[in-house]
One Martini backbone bead per residue (centre of mass of N, CA, C, O) as a GRO file, in nm:
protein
  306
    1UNK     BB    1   1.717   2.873  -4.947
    2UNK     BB    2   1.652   2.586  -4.772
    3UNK     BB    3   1.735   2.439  -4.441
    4UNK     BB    4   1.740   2.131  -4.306
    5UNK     BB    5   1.692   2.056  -3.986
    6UNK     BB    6   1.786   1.774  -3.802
    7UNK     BB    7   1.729   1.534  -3.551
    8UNK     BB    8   1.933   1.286  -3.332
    9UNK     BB    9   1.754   1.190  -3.288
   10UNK     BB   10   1.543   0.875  -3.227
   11UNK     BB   11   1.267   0.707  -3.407
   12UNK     BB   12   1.298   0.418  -3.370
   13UNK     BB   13   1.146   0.136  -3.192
   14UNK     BB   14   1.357   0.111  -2.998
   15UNK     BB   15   1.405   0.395  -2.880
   16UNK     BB   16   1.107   0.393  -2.790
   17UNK     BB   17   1.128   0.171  -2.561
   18UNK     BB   18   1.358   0.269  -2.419
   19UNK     BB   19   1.216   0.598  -2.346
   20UNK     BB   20   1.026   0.439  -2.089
   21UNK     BB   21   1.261   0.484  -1.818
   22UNK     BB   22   1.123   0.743  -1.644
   23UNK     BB   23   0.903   0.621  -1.532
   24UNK     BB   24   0.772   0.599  -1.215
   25UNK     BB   25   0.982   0.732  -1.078
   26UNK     BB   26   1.265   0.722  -1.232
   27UNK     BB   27   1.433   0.981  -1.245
   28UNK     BB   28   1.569   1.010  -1.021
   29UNK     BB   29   1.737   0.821  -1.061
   30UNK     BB   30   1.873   0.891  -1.340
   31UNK     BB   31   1.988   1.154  -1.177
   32UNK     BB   32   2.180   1.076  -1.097
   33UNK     BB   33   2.345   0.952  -1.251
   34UNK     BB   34   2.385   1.240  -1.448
   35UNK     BB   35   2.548   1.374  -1.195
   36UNK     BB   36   2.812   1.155  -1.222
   37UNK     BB   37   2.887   1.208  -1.505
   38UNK     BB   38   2.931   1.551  -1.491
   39UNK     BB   39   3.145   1.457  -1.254
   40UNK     BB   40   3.342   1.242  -1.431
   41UNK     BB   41   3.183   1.019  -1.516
   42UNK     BB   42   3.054   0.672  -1.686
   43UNK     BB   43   2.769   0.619  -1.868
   44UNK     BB   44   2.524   0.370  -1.967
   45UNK     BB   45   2.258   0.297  -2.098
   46UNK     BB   46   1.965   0.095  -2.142
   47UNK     BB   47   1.933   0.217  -2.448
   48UNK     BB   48   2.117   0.175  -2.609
   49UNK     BB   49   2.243   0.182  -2.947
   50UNK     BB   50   2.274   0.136  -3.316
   51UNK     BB   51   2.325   0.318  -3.538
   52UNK     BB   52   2.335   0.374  -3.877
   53UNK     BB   53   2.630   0.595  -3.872
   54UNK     BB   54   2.730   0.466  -3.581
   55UNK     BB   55   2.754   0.416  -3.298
   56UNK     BB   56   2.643   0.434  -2.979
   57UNK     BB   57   2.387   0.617  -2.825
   58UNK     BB   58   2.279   0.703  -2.562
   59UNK     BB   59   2.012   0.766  -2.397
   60UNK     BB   60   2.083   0.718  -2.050
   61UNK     BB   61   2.184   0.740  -1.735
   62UNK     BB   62   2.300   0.503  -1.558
   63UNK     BB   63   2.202   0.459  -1.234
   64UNK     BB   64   2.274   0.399  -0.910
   65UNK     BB   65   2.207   0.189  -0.690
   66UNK     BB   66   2.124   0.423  -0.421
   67UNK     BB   67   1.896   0.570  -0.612
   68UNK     BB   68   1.783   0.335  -0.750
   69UNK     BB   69   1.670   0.200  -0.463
   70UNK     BB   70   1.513   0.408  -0.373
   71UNK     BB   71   1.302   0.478  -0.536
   72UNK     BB   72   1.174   0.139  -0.585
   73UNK     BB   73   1.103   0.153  -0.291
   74UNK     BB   74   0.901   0.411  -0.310
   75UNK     BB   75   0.715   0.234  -0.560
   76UNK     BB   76   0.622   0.000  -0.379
   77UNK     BB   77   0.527   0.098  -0.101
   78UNK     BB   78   0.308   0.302  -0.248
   79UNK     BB   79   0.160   0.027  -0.422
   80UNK     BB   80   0.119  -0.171  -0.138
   81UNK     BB   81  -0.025  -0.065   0.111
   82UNK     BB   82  -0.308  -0.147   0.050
   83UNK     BB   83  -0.213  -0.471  -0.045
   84UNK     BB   84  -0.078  -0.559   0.258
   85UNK     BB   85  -0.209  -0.511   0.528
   86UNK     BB   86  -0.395  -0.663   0.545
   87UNK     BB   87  -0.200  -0.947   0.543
   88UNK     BB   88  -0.043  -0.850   0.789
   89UNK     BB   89  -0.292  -0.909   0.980
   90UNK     BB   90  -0.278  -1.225   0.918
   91UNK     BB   91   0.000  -1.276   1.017
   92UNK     BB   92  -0.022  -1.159   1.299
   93UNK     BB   93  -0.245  -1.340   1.407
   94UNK     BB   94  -0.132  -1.620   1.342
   95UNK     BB   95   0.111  -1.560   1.550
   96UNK     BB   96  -0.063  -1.559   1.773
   97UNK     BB   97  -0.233  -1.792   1.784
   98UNK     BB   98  -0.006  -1.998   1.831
   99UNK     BB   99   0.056  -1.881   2.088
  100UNK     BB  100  -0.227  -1.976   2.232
  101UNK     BB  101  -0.185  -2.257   2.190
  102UNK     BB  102   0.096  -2.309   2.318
  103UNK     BB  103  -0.001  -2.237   2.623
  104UNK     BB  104  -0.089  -2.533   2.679
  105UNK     BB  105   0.156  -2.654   2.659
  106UNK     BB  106   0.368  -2.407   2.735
  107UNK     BB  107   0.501  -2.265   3.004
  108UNK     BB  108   0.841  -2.255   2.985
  109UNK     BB  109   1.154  -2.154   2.906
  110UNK     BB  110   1.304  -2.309   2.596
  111UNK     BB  111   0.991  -2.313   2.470
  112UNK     BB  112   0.888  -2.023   2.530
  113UNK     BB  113   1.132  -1.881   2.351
  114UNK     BB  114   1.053  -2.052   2.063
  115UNK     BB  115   0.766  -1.947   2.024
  116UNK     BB  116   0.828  -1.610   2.000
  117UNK     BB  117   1.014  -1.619   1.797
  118UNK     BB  118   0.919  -1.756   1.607
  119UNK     BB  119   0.630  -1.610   1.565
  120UNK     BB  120   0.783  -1.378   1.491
  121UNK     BB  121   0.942  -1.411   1.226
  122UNK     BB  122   0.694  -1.543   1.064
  123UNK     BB  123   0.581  -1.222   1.010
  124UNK     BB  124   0.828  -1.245   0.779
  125UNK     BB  125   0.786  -1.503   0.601
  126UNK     BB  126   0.480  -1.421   0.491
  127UNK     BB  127   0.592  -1.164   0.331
  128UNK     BB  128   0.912  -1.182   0.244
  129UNK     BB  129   0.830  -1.493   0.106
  130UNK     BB  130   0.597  -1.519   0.011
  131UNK     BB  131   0.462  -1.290  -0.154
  132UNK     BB  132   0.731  -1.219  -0.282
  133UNK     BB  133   0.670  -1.470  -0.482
  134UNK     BB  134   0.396  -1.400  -0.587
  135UNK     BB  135   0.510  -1.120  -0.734
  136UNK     BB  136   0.725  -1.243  -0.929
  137UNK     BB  137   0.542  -1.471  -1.057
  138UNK     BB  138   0.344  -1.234  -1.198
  139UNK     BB  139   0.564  -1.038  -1.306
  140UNK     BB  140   0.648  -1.258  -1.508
  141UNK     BB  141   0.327  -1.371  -1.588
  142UNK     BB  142   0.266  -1.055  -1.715
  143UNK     BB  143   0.559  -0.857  -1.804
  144UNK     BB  144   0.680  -0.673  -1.589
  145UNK     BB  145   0.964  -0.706  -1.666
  146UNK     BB  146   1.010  -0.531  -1.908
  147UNK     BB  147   0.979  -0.261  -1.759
  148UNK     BB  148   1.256  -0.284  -1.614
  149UNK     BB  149   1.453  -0.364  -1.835
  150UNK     BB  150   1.424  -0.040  -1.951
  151UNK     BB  151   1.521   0.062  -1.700
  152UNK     BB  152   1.854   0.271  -1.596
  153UNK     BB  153   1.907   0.031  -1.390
  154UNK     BB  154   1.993  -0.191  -1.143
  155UNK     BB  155   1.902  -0.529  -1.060
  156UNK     BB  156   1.909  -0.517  -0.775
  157UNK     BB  157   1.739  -0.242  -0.726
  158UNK     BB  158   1.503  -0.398  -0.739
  159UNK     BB  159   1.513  -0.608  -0.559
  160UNK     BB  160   1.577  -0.492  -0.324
  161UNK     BB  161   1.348  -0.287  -0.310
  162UNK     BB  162   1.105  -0.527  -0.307
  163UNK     BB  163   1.234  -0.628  -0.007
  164UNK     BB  164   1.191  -0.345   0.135
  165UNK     BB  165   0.916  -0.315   0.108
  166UNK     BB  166   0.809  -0.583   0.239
  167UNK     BB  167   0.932  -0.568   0.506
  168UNK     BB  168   0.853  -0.287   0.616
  169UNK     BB  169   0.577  -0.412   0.711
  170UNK     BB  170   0.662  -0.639   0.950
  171UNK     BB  171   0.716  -0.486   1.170
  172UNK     BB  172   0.468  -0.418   1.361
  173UNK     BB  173   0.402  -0.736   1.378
  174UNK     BB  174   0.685  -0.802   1.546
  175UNK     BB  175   0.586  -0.644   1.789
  176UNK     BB  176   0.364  -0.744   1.861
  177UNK     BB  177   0.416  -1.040   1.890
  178UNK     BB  178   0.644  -0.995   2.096
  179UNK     BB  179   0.494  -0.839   2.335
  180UNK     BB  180   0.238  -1.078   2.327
  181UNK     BB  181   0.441  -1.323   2.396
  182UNK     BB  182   0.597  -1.200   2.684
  183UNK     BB  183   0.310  -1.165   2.833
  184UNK     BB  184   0.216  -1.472   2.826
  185UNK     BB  185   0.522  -1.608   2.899
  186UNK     BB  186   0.682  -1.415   3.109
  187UNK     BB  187   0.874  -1.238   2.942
  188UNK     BB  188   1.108  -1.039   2.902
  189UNK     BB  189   1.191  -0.673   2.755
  190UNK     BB  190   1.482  -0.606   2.737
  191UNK     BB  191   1.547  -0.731   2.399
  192UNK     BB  192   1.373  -0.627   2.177
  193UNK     BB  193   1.614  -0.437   2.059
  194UNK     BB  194   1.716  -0.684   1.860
  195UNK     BB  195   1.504  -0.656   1.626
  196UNK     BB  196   1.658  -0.423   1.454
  197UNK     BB  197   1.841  -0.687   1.345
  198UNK     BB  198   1.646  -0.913   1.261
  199UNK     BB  199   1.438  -0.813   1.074
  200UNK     BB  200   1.630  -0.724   0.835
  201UNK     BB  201   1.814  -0.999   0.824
  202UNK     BB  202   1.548  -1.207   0.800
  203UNK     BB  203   1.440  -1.016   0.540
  204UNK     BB  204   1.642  -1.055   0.359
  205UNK     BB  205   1.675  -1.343   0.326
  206UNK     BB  206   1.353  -1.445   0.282
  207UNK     BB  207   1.341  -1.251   0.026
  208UNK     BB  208   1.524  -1.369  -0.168
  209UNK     BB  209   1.411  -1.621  -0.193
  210UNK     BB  210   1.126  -1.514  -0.277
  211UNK     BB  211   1.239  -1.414  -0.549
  212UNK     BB  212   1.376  -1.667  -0.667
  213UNK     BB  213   1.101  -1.839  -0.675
  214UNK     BB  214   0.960  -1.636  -0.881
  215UNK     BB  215   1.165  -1.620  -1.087
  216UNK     BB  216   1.239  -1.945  -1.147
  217UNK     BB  217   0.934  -1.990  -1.204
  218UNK     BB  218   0.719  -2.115  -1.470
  219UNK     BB  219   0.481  -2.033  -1.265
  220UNK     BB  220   0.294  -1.861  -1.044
  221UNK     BB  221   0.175  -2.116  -0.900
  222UNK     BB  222   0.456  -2.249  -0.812
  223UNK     BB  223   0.563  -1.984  -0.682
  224UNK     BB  224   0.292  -1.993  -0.437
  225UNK     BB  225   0.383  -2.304  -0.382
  226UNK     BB  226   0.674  -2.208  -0.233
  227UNK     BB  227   0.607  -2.005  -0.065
  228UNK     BB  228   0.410  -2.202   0.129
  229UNK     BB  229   0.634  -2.366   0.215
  230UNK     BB  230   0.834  -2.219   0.336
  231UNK     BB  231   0.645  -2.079   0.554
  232UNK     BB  232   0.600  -2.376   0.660
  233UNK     BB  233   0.864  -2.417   0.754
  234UNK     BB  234   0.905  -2.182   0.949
  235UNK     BB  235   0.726  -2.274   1.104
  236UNK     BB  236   0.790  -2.571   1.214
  237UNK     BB  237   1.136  -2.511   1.242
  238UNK     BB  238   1.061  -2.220   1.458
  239UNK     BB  239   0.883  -2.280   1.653
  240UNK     BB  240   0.958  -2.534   1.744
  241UNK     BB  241   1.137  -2.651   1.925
  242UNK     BB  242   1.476  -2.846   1.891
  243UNK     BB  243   1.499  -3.069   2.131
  244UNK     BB  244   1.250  -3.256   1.996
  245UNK     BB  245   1.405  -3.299   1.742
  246UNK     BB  246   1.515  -3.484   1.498
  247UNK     BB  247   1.828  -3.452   1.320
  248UNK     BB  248   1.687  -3.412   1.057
  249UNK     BB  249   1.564  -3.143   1.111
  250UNK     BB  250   1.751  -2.998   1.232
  251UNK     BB  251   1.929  -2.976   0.958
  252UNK     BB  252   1.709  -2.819   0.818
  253UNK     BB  253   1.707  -2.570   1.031
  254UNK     BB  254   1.985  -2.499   0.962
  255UNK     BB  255   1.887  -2.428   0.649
  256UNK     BB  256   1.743  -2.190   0.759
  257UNK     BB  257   1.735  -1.861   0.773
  258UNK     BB  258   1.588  -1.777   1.016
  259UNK     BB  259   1.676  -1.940   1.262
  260UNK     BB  260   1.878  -1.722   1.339
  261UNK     BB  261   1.712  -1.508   1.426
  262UNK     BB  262   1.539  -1.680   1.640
  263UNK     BB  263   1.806  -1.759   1.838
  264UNK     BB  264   1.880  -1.455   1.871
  265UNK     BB  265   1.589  -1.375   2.022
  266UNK     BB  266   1.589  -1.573   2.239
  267UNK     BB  267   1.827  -1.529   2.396
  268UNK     BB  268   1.726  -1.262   2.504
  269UNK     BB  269   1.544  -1.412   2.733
  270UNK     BB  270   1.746  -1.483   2.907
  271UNK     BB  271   1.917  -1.391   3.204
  272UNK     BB  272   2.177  -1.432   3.064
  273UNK     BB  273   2.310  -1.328   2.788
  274UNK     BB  274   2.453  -1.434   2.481
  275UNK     BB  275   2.619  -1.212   2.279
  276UNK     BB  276   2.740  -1.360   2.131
  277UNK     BB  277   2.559  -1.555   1.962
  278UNK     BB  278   2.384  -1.322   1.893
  279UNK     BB  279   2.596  -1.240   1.692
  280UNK     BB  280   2.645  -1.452   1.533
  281UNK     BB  281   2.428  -1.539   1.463
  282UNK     BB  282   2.328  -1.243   1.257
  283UNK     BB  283   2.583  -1.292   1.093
  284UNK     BB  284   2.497  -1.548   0.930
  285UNK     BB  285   2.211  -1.419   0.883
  286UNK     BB  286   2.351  -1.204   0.671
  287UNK     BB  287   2.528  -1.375   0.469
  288UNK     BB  288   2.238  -1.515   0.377
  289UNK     BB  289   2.148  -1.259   0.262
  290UNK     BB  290   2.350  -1.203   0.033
  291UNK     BB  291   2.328  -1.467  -0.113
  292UNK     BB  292   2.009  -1.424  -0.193
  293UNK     BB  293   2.028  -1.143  -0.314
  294UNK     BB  294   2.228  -1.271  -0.525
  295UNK     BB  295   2.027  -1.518  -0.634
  296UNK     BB  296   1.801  -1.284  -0.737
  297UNK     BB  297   1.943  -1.148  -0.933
  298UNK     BB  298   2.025  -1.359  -1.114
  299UNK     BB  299   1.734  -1.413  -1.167
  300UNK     BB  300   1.630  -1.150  -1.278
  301UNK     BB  301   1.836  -1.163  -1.533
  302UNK     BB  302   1.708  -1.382  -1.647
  303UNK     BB  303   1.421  -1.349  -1.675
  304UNK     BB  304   1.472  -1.060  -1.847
  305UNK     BB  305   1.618  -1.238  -2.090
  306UNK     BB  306   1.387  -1.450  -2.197
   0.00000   0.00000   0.00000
């Protein structure tokens, strides 16, 4: 007598798309989850089926938030590296450029301290504003959702991962910015290192924004051109000094996330800084990235179920 044994695998369609999980480098992130069921967790993967005589039996065991974060985030990085840095030299030029025009208008004071931190921050939001749009709207009207919402990771940790890449190229060009234009309008270097906490603060807020317009926006066209219009008031309303502005725009700079980043950059150019104020701008700072990051992970869920 013969005896076969099958295998409990699934091998219909479903679970074969589901079992695509692993690729480009997500099993690491994969790999933490199933060491945290094994320590005493219980996960379900998103790969989960209803078999034909029994309940869903999990393909995948969903990983950790902050492991499938680091993948995503090396997978994004290495695969951006080479077509983001020649763009990264046009943000960098770009607010070069404003800061030697503005050198004709501006001669120092209370302007010059605003269009070098504008011209700093600039340099994030071209990238992580701008660049993050164009990203998200392609990877959308592209089919590109489809193959994340198969990995058994969590939504944030896309979103998270891909601004947390795009932010990355953006530091270079941001000290470049600032210390060619400290020594251009003769303003002191001595608070630079505030930048360390400005640069991932004001990239957390506007890469959020710039996700969420790239996944909500209905075509690619869409996502690039709100993409450049936010970049464009970044530029306009962070760059310009606040004190000769009518009302109405005032009121719209204080609605830009940005805008607290530059604030808290220039205050550190005077002669005394109010570090209470450059804190309190920081903390603002952190709170609006919290919530477009918030807004941009759902705009990711809805997108990818769609």
């Amino acid at each position: 007598m013969r005896t076969t044994v099958t295998s409990p695998t699934r091998t219909d369609g479903d679970a074969v798309r589901h079992g695509v999980a692993g690729i480009d480098g997500y099993r690491a992130a994969a790999g933490a989850g199933a060491d945290a069921d094994a320590s005493g967790g219980s996960s379900v993967g998103a790969g989960a089926g209803e078999g034909p005589d029994g309940p869903d039996v999990p393909l995948a065991p969903r990983a950790r938030l902050w492991p499938a974060l680091g993948a995503v985030y090396r997978a994004q990085l290495s695969r951006a590296r080479v077509a983001r840095i020649p763009l990264l030299f046009v943000a960098t030029f770009q607010s070069l450029g404003i800061m030697v025009l503005m050198r004709g208008v501006v001669d120092g004071g209370a302007e010059a301290r605003a269009v070098v931190a504008g011209s700093s921050v600039l340099v994030v939001a071209f990238v992580a504003l701008n660049l993050l749009a164009q990203y998200f709207g392609q990877l959308r009207a592209g089919g590109g959702l489809d193959h994340y919402a198969t990995l058994p990771v969590p939504a944030a940790s896309v979103v998270l991962g891909a601004a947390a890449a795009y932010a990355s190229f953006t530091v270079p060009g941001v000290v470049v910015t600032a210390v060619a234009g400290s020594v251009l309008f003769q303003l002191p270097l001595g608070g630079l290192w505030v930048l360390v906490a400005v640069v991932p603060l004001a990239g957390a807020a506007l890469a959020g924004l710039g996700a969420a317009l790239g996944l909500l926006a209905p075509r690619p066209e869409l996502a690039t051109l709100g993409g450049q219009l936010g970049m464009s008031a970044a530029l306009l309303l962070g760059v310009l000094p606040a004190g000769g502005l009518p009302l109405a725009v005032r009121w719209a700079r204080d609605l830009l996330p940005s805008t607290y980043g530059v604030e808290a950059f220039a205050r550190t150019f005077e002669p005394h800084p109010d570090w209470g104020h450059v804190v309190a701008d920081l903390a603002v700072c952190a709170a609006v990235g919290v919530l477009s990051l918030a807004l941009a992970t759902r705009a990711y869920r809805w997108a990818a179920t769609r």
